[in-house]
C-alpha positions in Angstrom: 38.3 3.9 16.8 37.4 -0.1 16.8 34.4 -1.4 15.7 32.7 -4.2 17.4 32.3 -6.8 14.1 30.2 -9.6 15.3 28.9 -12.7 13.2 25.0 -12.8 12.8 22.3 -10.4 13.2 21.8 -9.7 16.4 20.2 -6.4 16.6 16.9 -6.5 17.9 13.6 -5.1 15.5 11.0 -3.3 17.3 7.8 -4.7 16.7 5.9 -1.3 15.2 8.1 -1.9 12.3 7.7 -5.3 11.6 4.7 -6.6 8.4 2.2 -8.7 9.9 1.8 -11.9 8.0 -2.0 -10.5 7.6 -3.9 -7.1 7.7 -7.7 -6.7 7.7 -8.9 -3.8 5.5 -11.7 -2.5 3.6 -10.9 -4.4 0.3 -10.4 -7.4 2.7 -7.9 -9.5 4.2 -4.3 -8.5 2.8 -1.2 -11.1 3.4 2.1 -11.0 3.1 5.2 -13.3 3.6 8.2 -11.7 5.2 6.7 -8.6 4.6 6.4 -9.3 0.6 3.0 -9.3 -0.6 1.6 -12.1 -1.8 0.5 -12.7 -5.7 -3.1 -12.4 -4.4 -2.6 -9.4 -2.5 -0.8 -7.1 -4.9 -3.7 -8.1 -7.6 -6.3 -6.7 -5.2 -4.5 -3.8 -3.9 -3.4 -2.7 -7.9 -7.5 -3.3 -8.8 -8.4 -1.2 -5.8 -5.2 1.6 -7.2 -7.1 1.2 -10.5 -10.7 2.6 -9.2 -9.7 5.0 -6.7 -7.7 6.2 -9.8 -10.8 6.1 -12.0 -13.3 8.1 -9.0 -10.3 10.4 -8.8 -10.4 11.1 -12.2 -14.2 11.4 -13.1 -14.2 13.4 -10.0 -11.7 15.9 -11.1 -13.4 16.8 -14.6 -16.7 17.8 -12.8 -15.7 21.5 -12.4 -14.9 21.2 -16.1 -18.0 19.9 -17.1 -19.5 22.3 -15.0 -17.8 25.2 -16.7 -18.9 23.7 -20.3 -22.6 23.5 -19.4 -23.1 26.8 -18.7 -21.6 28.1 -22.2 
């Protein structure tokens, strides 16, 4: 069995899995070098993590709260 060993890249990457250098989204506009986010980005997307995080939580103890106020 021989392998074909050529030099360089010479596969082709299908364009539905390539990063765009910029994404529009609800916490606004996201951009990323060669698919790496940028400083900027990965602040806003970790402060974004950090309050869905916090709804998540205050959201999951209302059944518990609920429970306690009718003791």
């Amino acid at each position: 069995m021989g392998l074909d060993v050529r030099s360089g890249y010479n596969t082709t990457i299908p364009a539905h899995i390539t990063t765009p250098d910029r994404v529009a989204t609800s916490i606004g506009e996201l951009r990323f070098v060669d698919g790496v986010p940028t400083p900027e980005t990965a602040s806003r997307v970790f402060d974004h993590l950090d309050l869905v995080r916090g709804v998540e939580a205050f959201l999951g103890c209302i059944p518990a709260a609920s429970l306690e106020g009718m003791r």
